[in-house]
TORZA-933695 format. One record per residue (C-alpha): residue number from 1; x, y, z. Coordinates in steps of 0.001 Angstrom, whole numbers, plus 500000, padded with zeros to 6 digits. Layout:
BEGIN
<atom pos="NUM" u="X" v="Y" w="Z"/>
...
***
This chain:
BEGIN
<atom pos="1" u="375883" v="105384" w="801195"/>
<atom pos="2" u="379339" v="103684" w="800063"/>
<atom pos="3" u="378961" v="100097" w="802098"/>
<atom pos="4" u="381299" v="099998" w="804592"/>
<atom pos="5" u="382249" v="103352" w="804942"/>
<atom pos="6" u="382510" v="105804" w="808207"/>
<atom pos="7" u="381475" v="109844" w="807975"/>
<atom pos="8" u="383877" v="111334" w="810571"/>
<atom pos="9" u="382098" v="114920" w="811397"/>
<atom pos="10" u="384085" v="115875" w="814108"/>
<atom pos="11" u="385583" v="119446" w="814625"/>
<atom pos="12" u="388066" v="117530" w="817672"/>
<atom pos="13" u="391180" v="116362" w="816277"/>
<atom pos="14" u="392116" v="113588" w="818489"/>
<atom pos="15" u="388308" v="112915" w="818001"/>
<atom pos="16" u="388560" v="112213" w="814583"/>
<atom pos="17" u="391860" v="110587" w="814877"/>
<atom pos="18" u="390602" v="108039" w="817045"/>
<atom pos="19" u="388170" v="106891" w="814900"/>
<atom pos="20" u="390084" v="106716" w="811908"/>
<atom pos="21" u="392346" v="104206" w="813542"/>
<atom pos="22" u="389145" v="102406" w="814498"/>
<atom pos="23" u="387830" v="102382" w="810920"/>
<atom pos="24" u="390660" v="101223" w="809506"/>
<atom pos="25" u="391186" v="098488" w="811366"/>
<atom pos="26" u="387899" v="097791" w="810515"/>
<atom pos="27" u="388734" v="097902" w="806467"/>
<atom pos="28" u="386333" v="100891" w="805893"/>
<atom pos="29" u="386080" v="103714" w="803631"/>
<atom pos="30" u="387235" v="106727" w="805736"/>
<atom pos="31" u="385360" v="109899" w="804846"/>
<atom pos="32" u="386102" v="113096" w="806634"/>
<atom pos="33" u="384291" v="116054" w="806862"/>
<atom pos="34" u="386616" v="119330" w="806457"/>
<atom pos="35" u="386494" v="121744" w="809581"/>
<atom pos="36" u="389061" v="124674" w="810157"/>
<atom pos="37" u="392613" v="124863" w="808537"/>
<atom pos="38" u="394384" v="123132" w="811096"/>
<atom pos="39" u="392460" v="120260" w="811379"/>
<atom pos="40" u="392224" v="120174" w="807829"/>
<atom pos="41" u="396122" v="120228" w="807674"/>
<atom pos="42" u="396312" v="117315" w="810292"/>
<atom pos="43" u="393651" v="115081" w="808479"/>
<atom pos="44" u="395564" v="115682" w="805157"/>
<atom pos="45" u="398755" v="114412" w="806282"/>
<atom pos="46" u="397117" v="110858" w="807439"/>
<atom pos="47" u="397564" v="108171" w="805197"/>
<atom pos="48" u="394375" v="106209" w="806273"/>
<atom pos="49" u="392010" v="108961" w="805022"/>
<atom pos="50" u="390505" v="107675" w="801808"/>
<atom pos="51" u="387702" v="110839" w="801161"/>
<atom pos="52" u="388139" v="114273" w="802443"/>
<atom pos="53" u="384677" v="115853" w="801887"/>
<atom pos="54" u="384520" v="119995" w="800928"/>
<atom pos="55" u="381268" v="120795" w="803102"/>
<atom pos="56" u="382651" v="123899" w="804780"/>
<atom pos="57" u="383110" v="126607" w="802044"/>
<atom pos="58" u="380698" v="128950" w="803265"/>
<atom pos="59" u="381632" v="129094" w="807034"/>
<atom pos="60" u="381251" v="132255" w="808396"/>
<atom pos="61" u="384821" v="133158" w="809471"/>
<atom pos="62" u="386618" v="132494" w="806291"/>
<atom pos="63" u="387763" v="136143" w="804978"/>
<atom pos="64" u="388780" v="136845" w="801649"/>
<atom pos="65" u="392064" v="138274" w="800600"/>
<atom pos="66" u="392031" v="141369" w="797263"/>
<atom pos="67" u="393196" v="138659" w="794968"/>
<atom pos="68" u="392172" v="135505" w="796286"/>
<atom pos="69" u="389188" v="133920" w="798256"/>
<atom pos="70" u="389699" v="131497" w="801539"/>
<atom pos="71" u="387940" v="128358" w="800453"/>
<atom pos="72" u="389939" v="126498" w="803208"/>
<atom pos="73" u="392169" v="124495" w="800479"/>
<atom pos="74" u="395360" v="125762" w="799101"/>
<atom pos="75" u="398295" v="124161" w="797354"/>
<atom pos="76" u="399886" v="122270" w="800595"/>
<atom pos="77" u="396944" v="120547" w="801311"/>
<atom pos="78" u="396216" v="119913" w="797391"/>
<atom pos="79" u="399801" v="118070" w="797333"/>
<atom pos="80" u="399659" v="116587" w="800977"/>
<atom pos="81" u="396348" v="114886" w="799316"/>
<atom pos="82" u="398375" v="113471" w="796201"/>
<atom pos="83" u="400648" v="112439" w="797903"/>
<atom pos="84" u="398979" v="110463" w="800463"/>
<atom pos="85" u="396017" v="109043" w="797686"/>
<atom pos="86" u="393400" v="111404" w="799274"/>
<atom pos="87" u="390319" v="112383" w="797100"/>
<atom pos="88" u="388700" v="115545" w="797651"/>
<atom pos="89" u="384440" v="115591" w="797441"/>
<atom pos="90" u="382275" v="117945" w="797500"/>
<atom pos="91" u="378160" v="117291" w="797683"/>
<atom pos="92" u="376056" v="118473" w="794930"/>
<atom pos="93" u="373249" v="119460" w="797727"/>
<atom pos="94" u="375427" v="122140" w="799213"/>
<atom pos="95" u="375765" v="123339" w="795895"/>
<atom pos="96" u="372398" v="123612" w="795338"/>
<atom pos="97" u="371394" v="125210" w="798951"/>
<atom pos="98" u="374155" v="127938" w="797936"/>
<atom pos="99" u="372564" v="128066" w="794748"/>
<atom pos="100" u="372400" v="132061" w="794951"/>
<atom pos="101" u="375358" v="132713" w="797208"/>
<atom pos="102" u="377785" v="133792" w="794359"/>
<atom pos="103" u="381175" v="133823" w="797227"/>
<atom pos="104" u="379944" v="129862" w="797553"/>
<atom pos="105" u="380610" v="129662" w="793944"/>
<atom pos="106" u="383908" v="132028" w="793540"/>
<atom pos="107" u="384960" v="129512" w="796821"/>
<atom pos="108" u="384272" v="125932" w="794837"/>
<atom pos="109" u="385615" v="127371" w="791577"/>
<atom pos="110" u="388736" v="128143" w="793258"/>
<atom pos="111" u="389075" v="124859" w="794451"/>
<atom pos="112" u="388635" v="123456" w="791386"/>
<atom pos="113" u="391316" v="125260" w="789870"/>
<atom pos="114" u="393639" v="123768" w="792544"/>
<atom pos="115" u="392485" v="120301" w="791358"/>
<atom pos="116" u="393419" v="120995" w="788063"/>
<atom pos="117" u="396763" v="122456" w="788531"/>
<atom pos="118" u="397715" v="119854" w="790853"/>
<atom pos="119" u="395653" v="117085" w="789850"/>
<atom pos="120" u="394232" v="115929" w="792750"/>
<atom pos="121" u="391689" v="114020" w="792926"/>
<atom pos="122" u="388132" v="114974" w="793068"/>
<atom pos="123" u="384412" v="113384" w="793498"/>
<atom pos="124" u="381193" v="114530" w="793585"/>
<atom pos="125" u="378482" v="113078" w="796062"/>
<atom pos="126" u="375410" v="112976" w="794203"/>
<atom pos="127" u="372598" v="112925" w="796897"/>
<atom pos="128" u="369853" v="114463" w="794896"/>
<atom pos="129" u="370651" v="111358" w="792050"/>
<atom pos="130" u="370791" v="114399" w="788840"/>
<atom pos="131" u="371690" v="112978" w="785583"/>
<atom pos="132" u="374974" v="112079" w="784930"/>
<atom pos="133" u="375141" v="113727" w="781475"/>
<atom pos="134" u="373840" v="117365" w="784049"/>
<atom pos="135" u="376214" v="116893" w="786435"/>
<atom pos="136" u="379271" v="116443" w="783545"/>
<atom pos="137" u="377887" v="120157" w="782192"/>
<atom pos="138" u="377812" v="121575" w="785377"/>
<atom pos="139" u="381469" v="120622" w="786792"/>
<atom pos="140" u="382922" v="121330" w="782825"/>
<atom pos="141" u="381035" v="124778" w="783287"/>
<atom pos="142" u="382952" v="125420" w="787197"/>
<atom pos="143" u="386166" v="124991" w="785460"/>
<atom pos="144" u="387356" v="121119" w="786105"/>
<atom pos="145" u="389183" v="119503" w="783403"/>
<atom pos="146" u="387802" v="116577" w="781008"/>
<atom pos="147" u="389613" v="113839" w="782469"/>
<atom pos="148" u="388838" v="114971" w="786130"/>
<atom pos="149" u="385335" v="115518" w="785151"/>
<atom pos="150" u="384752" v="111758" w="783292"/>
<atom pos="151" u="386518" v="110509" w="786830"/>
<atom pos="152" u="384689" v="112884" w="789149"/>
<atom pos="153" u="380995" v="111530" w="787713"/>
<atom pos="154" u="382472" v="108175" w="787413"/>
<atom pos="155" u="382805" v="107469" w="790865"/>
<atom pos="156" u="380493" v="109237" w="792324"/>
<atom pos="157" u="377896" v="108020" w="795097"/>
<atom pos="158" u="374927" v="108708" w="797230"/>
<atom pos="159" u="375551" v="109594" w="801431"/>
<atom pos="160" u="372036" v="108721" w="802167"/>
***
């Protein structure tokens, strides 16, 4: 786990809010767990938010349109994350439970293609430790740029 840092797994707004503030004031990293589109919306537009985590994709609930899948991100939230330093993660062991769930993948690859386009930022948790140099192939072979790639493995990190 990052040292000093706070998982926020709340689906209650004022929930979560509260203990952001608390956090904070406490000088840790802020991670929040991603929830419904709302929430998502709300937790975006804080400033205090250092690590929004992508856990969510394959909620039941989330319908896909004839030309585009509902991952739950979009452009608005991809800019209100620029623009208030937010980095997006997403946890390698989802991606491996999902492993055969090809709308899991369609959903992340999506996403990925928002990072690009509007450079967000984007990590990936690395709780089952794989090899950098696997982890680099994998996110190159999703879609994600060079430079987002090099940054994504750079900083990555272990929950546990």
């Amino acid at each position: 786990m990052v040292n000093g840092s706070l998982v926020i797994d709340t689906s209650n707004i004022n929930d979560a809010r509260k203990d952001i503030d608390k956090a904070f004031s406490l000088k840790k990293v802020i991670i929040v767990v991603a929830r419904g589109d709302e929430f998502n919306r709300k937790i975006l537009e804080n400033k205090k938010v250092d690590l929004f985590l992508l856990r969510s994709l394959s909620e039941s609930g989330r319908n896909s349109r004839l030309k585009q899948r509902d991952s739950g991100l979009n452009q608005v939230l991809c800019a209100l994350a620029k623009e208030n330093n937010i980095t997006f993660g997403l946890d390698f062991n989802f991606l491996v439970k999902n492993k055969d769930n090809k709308d899991y993948f369609s959903r992340v690859m999506q996403n990925i293609r928002l990072f690009n386009k509007y450079k967000s930022k984007f990590i990936l948790i690395n709780s089952l430790k794989v090899n950098r140099q696997d982890l680099n192939g994998f996110l190159l072979s999703l879609g994600l740029n060079t430079e987002m790639t090099k940054y994504a493995i750079e900083n990555s990190f272990d929950l546990d």
